[in-house]
N, C-alpha and C positions, 0 to 999 in steps of 0.2 A: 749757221745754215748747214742742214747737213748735206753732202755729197750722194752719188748714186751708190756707192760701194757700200757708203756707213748706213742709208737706207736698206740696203739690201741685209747686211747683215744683223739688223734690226730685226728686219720681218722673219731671216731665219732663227734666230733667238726666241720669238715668238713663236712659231711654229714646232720647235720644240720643247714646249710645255709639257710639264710630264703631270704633276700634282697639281697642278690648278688646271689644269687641258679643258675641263668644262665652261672657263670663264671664256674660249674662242667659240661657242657656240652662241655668244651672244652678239649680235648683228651688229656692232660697232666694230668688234674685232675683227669680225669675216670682212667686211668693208674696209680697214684699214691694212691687215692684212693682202687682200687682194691690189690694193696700193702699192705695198712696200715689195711686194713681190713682182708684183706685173712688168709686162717688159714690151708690152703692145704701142699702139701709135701711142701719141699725146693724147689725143681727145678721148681716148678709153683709160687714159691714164686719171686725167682729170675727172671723168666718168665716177670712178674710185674711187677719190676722193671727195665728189661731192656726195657720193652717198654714205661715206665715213661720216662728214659735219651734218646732215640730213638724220640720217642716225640715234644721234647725240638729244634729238628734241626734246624728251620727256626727263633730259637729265639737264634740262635748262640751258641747250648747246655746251656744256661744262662735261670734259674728257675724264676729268679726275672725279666731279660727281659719281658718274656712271662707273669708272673703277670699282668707288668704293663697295656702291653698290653689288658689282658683279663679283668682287674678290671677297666681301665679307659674307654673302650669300650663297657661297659655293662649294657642294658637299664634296670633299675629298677624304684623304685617306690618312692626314695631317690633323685635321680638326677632329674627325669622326674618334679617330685613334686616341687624341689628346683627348676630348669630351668622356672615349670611355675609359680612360687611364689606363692606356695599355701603352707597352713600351713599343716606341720609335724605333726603328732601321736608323743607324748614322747615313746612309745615303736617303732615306727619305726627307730625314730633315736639312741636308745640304739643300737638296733639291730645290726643295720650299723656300729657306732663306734667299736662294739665288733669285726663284722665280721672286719673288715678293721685291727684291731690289729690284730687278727689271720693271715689276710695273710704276715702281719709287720714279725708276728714269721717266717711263708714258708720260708722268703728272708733270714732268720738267718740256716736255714737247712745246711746239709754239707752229705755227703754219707757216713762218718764215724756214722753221727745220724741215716740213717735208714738200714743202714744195720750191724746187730750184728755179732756177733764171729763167732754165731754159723753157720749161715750163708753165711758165707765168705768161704764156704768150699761146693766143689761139685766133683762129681767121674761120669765121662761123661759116663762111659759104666753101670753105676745102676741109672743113670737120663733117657738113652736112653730106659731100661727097667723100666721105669717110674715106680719104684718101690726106687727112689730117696728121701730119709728125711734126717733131720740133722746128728744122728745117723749114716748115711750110707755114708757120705759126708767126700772126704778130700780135700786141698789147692786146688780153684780156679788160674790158675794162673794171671787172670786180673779183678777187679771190676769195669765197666764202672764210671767213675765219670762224673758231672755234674757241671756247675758254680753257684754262687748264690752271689749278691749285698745285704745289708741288705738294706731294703727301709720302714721309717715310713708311711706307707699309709693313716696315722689317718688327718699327716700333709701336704702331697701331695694331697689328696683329696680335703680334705677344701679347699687348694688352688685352685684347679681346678673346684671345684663349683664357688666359691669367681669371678671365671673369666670366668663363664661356656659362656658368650657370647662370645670370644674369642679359648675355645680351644672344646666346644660342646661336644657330648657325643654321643654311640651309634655308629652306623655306620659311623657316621658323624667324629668319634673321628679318625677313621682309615687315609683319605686319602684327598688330596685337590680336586681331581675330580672323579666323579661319571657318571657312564651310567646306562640307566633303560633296565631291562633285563625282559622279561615278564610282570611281577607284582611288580616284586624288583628291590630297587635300588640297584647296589654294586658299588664298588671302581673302578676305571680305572684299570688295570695292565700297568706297566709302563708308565705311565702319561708321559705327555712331561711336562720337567724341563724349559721350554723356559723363560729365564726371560729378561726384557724390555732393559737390556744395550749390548745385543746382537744386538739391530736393528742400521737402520743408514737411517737418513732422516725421514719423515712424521711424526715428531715431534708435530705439530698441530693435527693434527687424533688421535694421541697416548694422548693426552693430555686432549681433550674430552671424552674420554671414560675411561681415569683414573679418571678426575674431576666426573664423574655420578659415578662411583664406590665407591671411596672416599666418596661423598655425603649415598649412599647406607651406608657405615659401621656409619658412623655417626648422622647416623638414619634420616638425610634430606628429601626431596623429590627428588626422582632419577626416572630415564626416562629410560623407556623399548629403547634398542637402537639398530638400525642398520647400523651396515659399510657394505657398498657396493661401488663395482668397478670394477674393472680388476682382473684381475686372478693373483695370483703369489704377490698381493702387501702389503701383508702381515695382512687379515683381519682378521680371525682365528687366527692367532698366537698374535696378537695385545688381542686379546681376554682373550685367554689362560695364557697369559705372566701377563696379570690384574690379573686373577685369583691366579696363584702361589706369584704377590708380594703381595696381600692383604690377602692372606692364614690365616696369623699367627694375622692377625687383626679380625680374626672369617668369613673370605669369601668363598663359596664354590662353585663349577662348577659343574649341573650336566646337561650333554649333551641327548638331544633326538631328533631321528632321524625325518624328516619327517612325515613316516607314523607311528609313535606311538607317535603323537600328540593329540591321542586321550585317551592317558595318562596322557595327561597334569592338568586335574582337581583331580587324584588321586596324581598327584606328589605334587602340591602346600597343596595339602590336608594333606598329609605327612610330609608337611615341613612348614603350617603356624604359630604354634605355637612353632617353634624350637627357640631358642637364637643367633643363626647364620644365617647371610645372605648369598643369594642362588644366583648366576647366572644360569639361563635356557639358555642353550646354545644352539641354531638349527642350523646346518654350513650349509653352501651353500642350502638356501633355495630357492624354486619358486614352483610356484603352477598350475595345467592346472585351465581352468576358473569354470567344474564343479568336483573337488577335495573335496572329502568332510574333508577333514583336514582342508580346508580351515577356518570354520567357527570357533573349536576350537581353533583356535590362533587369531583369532576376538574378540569372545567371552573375550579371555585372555587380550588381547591389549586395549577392550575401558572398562576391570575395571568389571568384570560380577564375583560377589561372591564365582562362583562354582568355578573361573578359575585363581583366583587372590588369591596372598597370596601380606603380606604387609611387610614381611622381602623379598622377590624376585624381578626380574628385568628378563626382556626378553632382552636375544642379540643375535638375528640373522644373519647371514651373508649372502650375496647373492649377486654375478655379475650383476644383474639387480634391477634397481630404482623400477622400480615397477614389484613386483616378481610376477605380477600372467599373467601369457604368456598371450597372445590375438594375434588371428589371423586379417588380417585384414576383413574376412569374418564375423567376429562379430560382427564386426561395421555394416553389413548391418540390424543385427535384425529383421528380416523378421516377425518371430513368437513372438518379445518377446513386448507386449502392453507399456512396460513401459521401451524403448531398453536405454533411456538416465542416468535413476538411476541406470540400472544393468552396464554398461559402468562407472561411476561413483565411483560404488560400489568397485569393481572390483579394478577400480585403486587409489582409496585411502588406499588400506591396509597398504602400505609401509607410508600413512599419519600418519593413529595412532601409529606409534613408533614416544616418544616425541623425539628423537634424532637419526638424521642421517647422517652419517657422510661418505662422500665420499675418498677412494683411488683411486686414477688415477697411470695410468704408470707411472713412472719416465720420465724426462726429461734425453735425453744425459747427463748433466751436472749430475743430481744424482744419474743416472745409475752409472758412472766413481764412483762417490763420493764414493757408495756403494761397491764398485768393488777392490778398493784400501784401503780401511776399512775392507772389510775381508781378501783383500791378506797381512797385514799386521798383522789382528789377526792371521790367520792360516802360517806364514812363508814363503811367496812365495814370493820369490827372484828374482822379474820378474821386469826391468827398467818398468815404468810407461809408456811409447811411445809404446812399443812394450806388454805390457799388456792391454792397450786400443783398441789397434786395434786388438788384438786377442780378446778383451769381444765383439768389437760391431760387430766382424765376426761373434761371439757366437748368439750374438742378432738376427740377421739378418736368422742366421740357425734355429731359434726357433722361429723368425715369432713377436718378441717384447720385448722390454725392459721389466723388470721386476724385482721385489728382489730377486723372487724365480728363476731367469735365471742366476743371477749377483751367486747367492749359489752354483747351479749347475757350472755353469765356472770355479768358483773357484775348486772347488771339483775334476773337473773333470781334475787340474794341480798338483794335492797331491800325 
């Protein structure tokens, strides 16, 4: 058990965090923090405290979870520095190793250490009359507790520098897919988990698009890419599915929508000096002919400084070969002097993506294929005679074969 002294000079130890100072902006720290420091009645003291183990809830009440979380996730001046290979200050790196032992000690903590005898003692009708102190206090009858793992961080960290292309840092440390929100990137919330031995058929499509990714982590030359095709034939998740198996090889997804394409030169800007490679993911893209989005994903495609990073790779998806609509009224050009290069322009966008890779419907044959491959993964106890001819009734009610029709079928016998 610790004492009030060793308490105290805990919380100032903490308190002066120089290189990891970000990780007390996160609400367990300020809660535990305001604990080790406080010096008010009891029942503010306790107050403290319970909003420290309160705190802890999304890290499963576990104090060391939530470390890990906060200290492997936290941009400083040590990792940034390390990730760009640039030399270290000997006082930067003292610094670092010290804090990183300090938080080694947190993960040894137990609630019998911070909270004292005297303390264990509260009298609910002289705390309500918040004239509540030690003195005035008897038998609590429960102390909230908390979990704690002990965790060397001196030795986890190095590792995780040692491999910082691989598992990144910052934001980056948190999640495999990312959406930009205003100005900021953050995490997906519930990401889809879709990983590649879910699919069935288009084996060749999937294969291409994992070969330029693969190329990507191994630092090759890789080809901004687009699959397009039919609806339902599984482009996007062909996509997505890349992104979660090459996760843990340092690969990361972050998705932007059409019209905030014209954050595409702050996002690569963000992300060209990172140690992790980036997929820029745009789904179901197409363009009208004067769209001014248009140009920044031009600009981005033939290789323009402001819009290109050289850890990243553009994959966009879209139902049509060449995404930028055209009426057939355009073709007449009445007013434009030069109507053959804008005609031209227009329809090479879909040219500068070095890889394109076409899904088509299925055939009868791998509709069935697909159709009988999920009714066996998900349980459906249906003779194959009389499950075929109920999919391509299903078919024929939706207007086309498809994976995402063959999904639906199934789903819809559960």
């Amino acid at each position: 058990m610790m004492n009030d002294l060793e308490r105290r000079q805990l919380g100032c130890a903490l308190s002066a965090l120089t290189v990891f100072r970000g990780v007390l902006r996160h609400a367990p720290m300020q809660a535990l923090l305001a604990y080790l420091n406080g010096n008010g009645p009891a029942y503010q003291r306790m107050s403290d405290y319970g909003a420290f183990v309160a705190s802890l809830a999304e890290d499963d009440t576990n104090f060391s979870v939530f470390l890990r979380r906060a200290v492997y996730t936290d941009e400083n001046p040590y990792v940034i520095g390390t990730a760009k290979k640039k030399p270290l200050s000997a006082s930067l790196k003292k610094n670092a190793l010290a804090e990183l032992a300090l938080f080694s000690r947190l993960t040894r903590l137990t609630t019998e250490d911070l909270i004292s005898a005297d303390e264990n003692t509260c009298d609910a009708s002289t705390c309500t009359a918040n004239v509540c102190d030690a003195s005035a206090c008897s038998d609590i009858a429960y102390i909230p507790v908390f979990e704690n793992t002990p965790v060397d961080f001196t030795a986890a960290y190095e590792k995780r520098l040692a491999c910082i292309g691989q598992y990144g840092y910052g934001i980056f440390a948190q999640a495999k897919m990312f959406r930009v929100a205003g100005e900021e990137i953050v995490p997906v919330e519930a990401a889809d988990e879709i990983e590649v031995e879910r699919f069935v058929g288009y084996e060749e499509e999937r294969r291409q698009v994992f070969d330029n990714t693969r190329a990507l982590v191994e630092g090759k030359p890789a080809a901004n890419v687009l699959p397009f095709g039919d609806a339902g034939t599984g482009k996007s998740s062909t996509v997505k599915a890349c992104a979660n198996y090459f996760a843990d090889q340092g690969v990361r997804l972050i998705e932007l929508r059409k019209d905030q394409l014209f954050s595409l030169s702050s996002v690569m800007g963000r992300i060209s000096e990172n140690p992790l490679k980036f997929i820029i993911f745009i789904d179901d893209l197409s363009f009208n002919k004067n769209d001014d989005c248009f140009s920044m994903l031009k600009a981005a495609l033939e290789g323009s400084a402001s819009a290109k990073a050289n850890n990243a790779v553009i994959y966009a998806t879209s139902n049509r070969r060449h995404i930028v609509k055209e009426n057939f009224s355009d073709r007449a050009g009445a007013d434009d002097v030069h109507h053959s290069d804008t005609v031209q322009e227009l329809m090479s966008l879909s040219d500068r993506f070095g890889l394109t890779v076409y899904f088509s419907k299925p055939n009868k044959a791998l509709y069935l294929e697909i159709i009988h491959k999920l009714a066996e993964k998900h349980g459906v106890d249906v003779p194959y005679a009389e499950l075929d001819v109920k999919a391509e009734a299903f078919a024929l009610a939706k207007g086309s074969r498809s994976p995402r029709a063959a999904e639906q079928f199934i789903n819809s016998l559960l």
